[in-house]
C-alpha positions, -999 to +999 in steps of 0.1 A: +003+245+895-015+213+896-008+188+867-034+173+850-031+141+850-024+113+874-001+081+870+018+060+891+047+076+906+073+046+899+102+058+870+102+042+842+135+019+859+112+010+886+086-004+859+115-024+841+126-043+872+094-050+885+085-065+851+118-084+844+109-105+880+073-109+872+051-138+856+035-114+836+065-093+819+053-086+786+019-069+797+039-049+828+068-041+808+038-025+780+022-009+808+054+010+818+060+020+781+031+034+779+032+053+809+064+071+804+049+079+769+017+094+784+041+114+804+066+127+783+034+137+761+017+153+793+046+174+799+034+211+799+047+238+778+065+266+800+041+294+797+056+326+778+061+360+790+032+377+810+050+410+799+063+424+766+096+409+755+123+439+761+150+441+731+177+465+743+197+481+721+233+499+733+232+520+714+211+557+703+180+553+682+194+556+643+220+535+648+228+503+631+219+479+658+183+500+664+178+498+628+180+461+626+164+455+663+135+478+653+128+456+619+130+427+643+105+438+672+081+447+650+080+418+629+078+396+661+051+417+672+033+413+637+039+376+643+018+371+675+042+378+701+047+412+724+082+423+718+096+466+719+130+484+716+147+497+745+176+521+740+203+517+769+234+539+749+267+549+764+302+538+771+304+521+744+275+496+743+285+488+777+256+505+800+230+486+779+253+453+779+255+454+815+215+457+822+208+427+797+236+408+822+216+420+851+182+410+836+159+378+849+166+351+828+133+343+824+134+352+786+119+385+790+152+400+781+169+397+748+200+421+734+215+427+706+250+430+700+277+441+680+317+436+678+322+459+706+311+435+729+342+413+723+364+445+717+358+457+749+371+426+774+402+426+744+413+461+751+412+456+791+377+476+795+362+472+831+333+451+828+300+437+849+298+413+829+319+386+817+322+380+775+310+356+761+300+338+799+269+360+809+252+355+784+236+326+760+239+331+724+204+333+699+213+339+667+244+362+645+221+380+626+239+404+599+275+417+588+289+444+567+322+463+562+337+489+575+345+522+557+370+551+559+352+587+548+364+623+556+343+654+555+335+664+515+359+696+524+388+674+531+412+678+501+417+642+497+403+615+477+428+583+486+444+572+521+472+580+505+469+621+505+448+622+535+480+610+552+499+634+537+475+658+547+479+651+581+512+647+583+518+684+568+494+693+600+500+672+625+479+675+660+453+695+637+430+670+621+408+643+642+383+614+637+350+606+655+345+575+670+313+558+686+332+562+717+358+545+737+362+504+735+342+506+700+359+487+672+360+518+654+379+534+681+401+504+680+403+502+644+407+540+639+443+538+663+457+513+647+453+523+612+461+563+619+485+563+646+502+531+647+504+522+608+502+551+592+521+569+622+494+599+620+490+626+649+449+630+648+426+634+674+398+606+691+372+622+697+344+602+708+308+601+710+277+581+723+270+557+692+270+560+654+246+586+644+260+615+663+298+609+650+284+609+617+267+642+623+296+657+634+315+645+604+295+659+584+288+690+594+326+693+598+334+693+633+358+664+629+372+654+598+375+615+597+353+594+599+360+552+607+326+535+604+301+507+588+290+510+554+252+510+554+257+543+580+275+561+557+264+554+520+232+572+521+260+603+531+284+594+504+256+595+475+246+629+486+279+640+487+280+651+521+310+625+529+336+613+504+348+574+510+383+568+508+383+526+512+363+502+528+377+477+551+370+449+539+386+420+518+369+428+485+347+461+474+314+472+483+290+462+453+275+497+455+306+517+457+331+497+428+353+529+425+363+526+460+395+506+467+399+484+498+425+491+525+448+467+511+447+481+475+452+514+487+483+500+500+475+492+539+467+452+541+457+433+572+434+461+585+403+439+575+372+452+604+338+444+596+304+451+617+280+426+625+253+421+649+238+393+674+214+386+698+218+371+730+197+364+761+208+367+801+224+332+813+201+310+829+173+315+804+159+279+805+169+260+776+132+259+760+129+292+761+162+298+747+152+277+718+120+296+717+135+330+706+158+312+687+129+301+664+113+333+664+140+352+650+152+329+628+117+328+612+117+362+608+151+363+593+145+339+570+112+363+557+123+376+520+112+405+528+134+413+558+163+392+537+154+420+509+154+454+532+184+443+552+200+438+518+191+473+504+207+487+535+239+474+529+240+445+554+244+406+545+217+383+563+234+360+580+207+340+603+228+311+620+225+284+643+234+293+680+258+271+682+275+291+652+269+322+669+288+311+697+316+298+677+317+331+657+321+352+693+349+330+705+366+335+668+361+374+673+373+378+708+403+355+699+411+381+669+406+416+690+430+404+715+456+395+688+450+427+670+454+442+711+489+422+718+499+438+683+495+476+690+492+474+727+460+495+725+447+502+758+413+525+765+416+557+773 
């Protein structure tokens, strides 16, 4: 595209030695400051998108990170730019993981993320993709902790006689899972099998939503997953909570212990979620979609919502995004050497 304006094509080193050599230095040496002024001023803004900006989401619609990317696309939409959800599930978050790694980074592209995507190179998962290097970190949007429920017919109301209950059965009772390489599949075989020394069943599924179905309709029994899925469950009374994983209690539930004052410390998970764009998205564009969501995020409204579903705002800088991933994936594969977990 042609620029629009026309100056003299010496840099702005050019200017300063022809001006330290000439008679007339202070007018030259003016003339060259204002020049690379004029430029730096003329400098034009890298159009955005000709197209909708795609959000994908790795997971089924219902699930926490549709929840929070569907708040998000439609208050970007509402302020001024074209932005929709895409839901890419399977394997884990993988599937969509690796079409936002294949995507033009041309900032047309944005996905959200949860812990699974530093679970997954910590367990030894096969990836397209390389964590955190494919991609360029936005913003780390929210957090919350994760629970332990069974199915309201389980005769147990502590971690303490669910285990006996399994143990008096063992090979009899399982625990859904939003499928292989997931935290909760992580967190649900160390905590069972390898501290509590339980014989229970994985049995996995494509995202949140439909492991929580099949808890509570009684197909499987246990249930390891994030708070704001399962509350609205656990004040209906179709799901009982046992403890939350987390360092202190959830505000809404008080009567529910944590892991460690049931007696099982160091089993700490919690969920959060992130954005990211392809690597390669230019630098202004990065910063671009880092403004818009962190305006949105800082919205009391959205602050408010988020809140009443369970999750904490968080709304960070990028560079504590990044820091926050490398701080995660450095934990999983600790938690990995410990139990030698390895995906099935």
């Amino acid at each position: 595209m042609r620029q629009q304006w026309s100056v003299c094509r010496l840099s702005a080193a050019d200017f300063r030695e022809i001006a330290m050599k000439s008679p007339v230095r202070p007018l030259i040496f003016g003339l060259a400051t204002m020049a690379v002024v004029s430029l730096a001023l003329a400098q034009p803004v890298r159009a955005e998108c000709s197209q909708p900006v795609r959000l994908i989401v790795s997971y089924p619609p219902g699930s926490p990170d549709d929840v929070i990317a569907r708040i998000l696309a439609q208050r970007l939409s509402e302020a001024g730019g074209r932005f929709y959800v895409e839901n890419l599930p399977g394997a884990g978050g993988m599937i969509g993981t690796a079409a936002a790694a294949r995507a033009l980074p041309d900032g047309c592209t944005m996905v959200i993320v949860n812990q699974n995507f530093v679970v997954q190179p910590a367990i030894g998962e096969k990836l397209t993709y390389e964590v955190p290097d494919s991609f360029v970190p936005i913003t780390l949007l929210i957090a919350a902790p994760e629970t332990i429920s069974v199915n309201s017919s389980v005769a147990a109301t502590t971690m303490k006689e669910l285990a006996a209950l399994v143990k008096a059965s063992p090979g009899k009772f399982n625990y859904a899972s939003p499928g292989y390489g997931s935290s909760p599949y992580l967190a649900s075989e160390r905590l069972f099998k390898q501290t509590l020394g339980l014989d229970v069943v994985h049995v996995p599924f494509q995202g949140g939503p439909p492991a929580v179905a099949s808890t509570v309709a009684g197909h499987t029994q246990i249930l390891h997953l994030t708070l704001p899925i399962v509350a609205p469950l656990v004040r209906d009374g179709k799901l009982r909570m046992l403890a939350v994983a987390d360092k202190t209690r959830a505000a809404e539930f008080p009567d529910v212990p944590t892991l460690e004052q049931a007696g099982i410390p160091n089993h700490e998970v919690g969920f959060w979620n992130g954005i990211l764009v392809p690597r390669g998205t230019p630098d202004d564009i990065v910063e671009l979609r880092h403004r818009q969501v962190s305006h949105i995020m800082a919205l009391p409204e959205v602050r408010d919502r988020l809140q009443a579903l369970g999750y904490t705002p968080i709304n960070g800088s990028k560079s504590q995004f990044a820091a926050h991933l490398q701080a995660e994936l450095s934990k999983w594969k600790a938690i990995v050497r410990e139990g030698r977990t390895k995906p099935e």
